[in-house]
N, C-alpha and C positions, 0 to 999 in steps of 0.2 A: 636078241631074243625075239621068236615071228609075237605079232599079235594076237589077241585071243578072237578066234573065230566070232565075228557080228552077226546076235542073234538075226535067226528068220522071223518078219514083221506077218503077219496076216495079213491078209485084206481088208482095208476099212474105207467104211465102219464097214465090223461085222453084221452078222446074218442076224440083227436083231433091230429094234425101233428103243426111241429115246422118250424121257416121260419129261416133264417142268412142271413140278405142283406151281401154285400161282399163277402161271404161265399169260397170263388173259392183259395183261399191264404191264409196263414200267422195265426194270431190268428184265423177270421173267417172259417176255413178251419177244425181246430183243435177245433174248437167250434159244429160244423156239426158233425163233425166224434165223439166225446162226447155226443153231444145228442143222434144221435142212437144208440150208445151201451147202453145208458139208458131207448131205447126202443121206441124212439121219431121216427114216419115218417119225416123224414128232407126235406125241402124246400131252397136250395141254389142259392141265388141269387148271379148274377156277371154282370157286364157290359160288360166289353170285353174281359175278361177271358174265353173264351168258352170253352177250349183245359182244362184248370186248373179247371174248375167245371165239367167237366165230370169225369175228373178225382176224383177231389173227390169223385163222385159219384160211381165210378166204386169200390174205396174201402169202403166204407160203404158197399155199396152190398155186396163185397166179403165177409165180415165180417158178414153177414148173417140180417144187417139195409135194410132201404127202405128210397130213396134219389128221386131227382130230380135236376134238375137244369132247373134254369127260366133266364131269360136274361133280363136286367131293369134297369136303370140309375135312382136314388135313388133321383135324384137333379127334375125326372122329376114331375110334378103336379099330371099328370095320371100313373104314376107307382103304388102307393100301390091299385090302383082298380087292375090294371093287375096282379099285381105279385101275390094279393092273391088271387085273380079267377085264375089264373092257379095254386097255390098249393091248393087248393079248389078243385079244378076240379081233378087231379091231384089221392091227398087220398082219396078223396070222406068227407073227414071231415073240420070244423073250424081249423083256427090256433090259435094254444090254448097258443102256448110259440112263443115269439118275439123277436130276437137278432136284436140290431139296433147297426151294426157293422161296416156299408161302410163309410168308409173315404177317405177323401185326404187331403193332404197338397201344399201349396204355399206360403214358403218361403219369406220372405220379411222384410227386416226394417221397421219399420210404415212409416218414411219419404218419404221410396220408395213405396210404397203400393201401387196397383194400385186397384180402384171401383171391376176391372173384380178379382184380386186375392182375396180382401174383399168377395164380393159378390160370389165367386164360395166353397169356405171353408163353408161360412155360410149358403149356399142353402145345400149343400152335409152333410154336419157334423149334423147340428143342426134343417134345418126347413124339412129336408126329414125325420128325426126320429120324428118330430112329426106327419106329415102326415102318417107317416107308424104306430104311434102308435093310431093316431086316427084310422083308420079304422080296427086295431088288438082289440080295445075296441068295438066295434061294438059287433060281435063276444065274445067277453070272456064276456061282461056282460050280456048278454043273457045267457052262460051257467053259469055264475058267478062261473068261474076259469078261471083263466087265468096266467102266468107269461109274463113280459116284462122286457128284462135284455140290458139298453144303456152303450153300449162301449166309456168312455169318455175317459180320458187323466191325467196325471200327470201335465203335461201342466197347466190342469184345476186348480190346485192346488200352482202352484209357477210358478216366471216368467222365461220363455224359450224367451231370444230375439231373434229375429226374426218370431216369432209365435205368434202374436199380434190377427192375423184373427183365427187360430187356437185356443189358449189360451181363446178366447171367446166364441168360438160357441161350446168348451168341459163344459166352465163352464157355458154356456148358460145351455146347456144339464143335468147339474149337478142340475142346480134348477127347471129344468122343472121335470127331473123325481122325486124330491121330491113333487113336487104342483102338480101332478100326481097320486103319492102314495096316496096321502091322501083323492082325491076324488073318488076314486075307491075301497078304502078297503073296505068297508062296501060289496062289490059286491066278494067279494073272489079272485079280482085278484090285483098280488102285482108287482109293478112297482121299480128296484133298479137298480141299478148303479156299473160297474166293472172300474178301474182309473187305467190301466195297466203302468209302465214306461220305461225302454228302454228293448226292449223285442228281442231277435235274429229272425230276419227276415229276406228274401231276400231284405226288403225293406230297413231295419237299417244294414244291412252289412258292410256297407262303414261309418259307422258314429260312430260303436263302437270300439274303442283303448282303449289304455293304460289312457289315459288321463279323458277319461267320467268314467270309471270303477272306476278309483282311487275316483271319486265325490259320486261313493253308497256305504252305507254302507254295503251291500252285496258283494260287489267287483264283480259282477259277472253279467252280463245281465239276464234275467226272457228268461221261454221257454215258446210259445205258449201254451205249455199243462198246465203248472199254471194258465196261464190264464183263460181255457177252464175248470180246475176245479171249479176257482169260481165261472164261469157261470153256470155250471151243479148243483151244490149245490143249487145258489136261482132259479134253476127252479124248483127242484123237491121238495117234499112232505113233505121232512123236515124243507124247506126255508117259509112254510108257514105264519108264521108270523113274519118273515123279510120282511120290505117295507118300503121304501123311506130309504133305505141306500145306502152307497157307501164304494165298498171295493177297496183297492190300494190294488196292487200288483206291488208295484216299489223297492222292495231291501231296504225300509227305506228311499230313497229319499225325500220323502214328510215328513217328520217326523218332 
């Protein structure tokens, strides 16, 4: 029986530039600097990292990418109009790849939990990636390509106490970008999911010992750049028909 004719791939990346909310740090940072050596105009968004996202910016350039950096609190209503009129404006093209990577955390017992810590986790984490991925679909289903790749959590996955607000709005995120996936594939673009776990950061610096290490099977913390691989994979051309998955990279944590 012949084979069924092997879809025609596009050129990639397509005719459009890539955005990283967070982008200025840590894994988002190393996610930027990944896409444009894959050839992507980057788009790095930061809140109040101004000094840390030009600086990215300055090494992409060096490295022969094309970057910016936009300034945007991810939690706000009217940010995904700004941020992506100004990377719009910016390459002069659609953003075609969407990293929905800014986060924050606020610590808390449930019992202590306060409305504003609830409420600031789940505006930042979970209802800003969906406002930033609705108006990333605008765009990709008109060219009908597109990647959208959400930065959830390990968290999402098994319970971290004290991360009650967090542990939700990662696994909020976890079923949004499946019920995501599925109404958009038909339009060529594919919505998944990266579930990183303790990863060396300036941010987890203080939190990785002896003690957390010995709980991975890895023994060992994850580096930004692992991360930044898996994301680079379901953006590009090969990832095409992965959607609505979720890949951990926690050392087997989650296992």
């Amino acid at each position: 029986m012949p084979e069924a004719d092997s879809p025609v791939l596009p050129a990639w990346p397509p005719a459009g530039c890539a955005l990283v909310t967070g982008g200025s740090r840590g894994i988002g940072a190393a996610i930027a600097a990944g896409l444009a050596a894959d050839g992507w105009p980057v788009a790095v968004n930061y809140n109040s990292g101004a000094d840390a996202a030009a600086d990215v910016v300055r090494e992409i350039e060096a490295q022969g990418g094309r970057a910016c950096a936009i300034q945007g609190n991810v939690a706000d209503p009217d940010a995904p109009e700004r941020v992506f009129g100004a990377a719009e404006e910016q390459f002069g093209a659609p953003v075609l790849a969407l990293i929905n990577n800014a986060g924050i955390t606020r610590d808390n017992l449930t019992p202590s939990l306060s409305d504003e810590e609830w409420e600031a986790v789940i505006d930042t984490n979970l209802t800003a990636a969906f406002r930033f991925t609705r108006r990333a679909l605008k765009g990709m289903m008109r060219a009908r390509t597109g990647r959208i790749v959400n930065i959830t959590s390990v968290s999402a996955l098994r319970a971290n106490p004290g991360q009650s607000n967090y542990g939700a709005a990662k696994a909020g995120l976890l079923q949004f970008t499946r019920t995501a996936a599925v109404e958009v594939a038909r339009r060529g673009v594919t919505v998944n999911a990266v579930a990183p776990g303790f990863i060396a950061t300036d941010m987890t610096a203080e939190l990785i010992g002896p003690d957390l290490l010995s709980a991975i099977p890895a023994r060992r913390a994850g580096t930004t750049e692992e991360v930044a691989a898996c994301v680079r994979f379901l953006v590009s051309q090969q990832a095409a028909y992965v959607t609505g998955a979720v890949l951990t990279v926690d050392g087997g944590l989650s296992a």
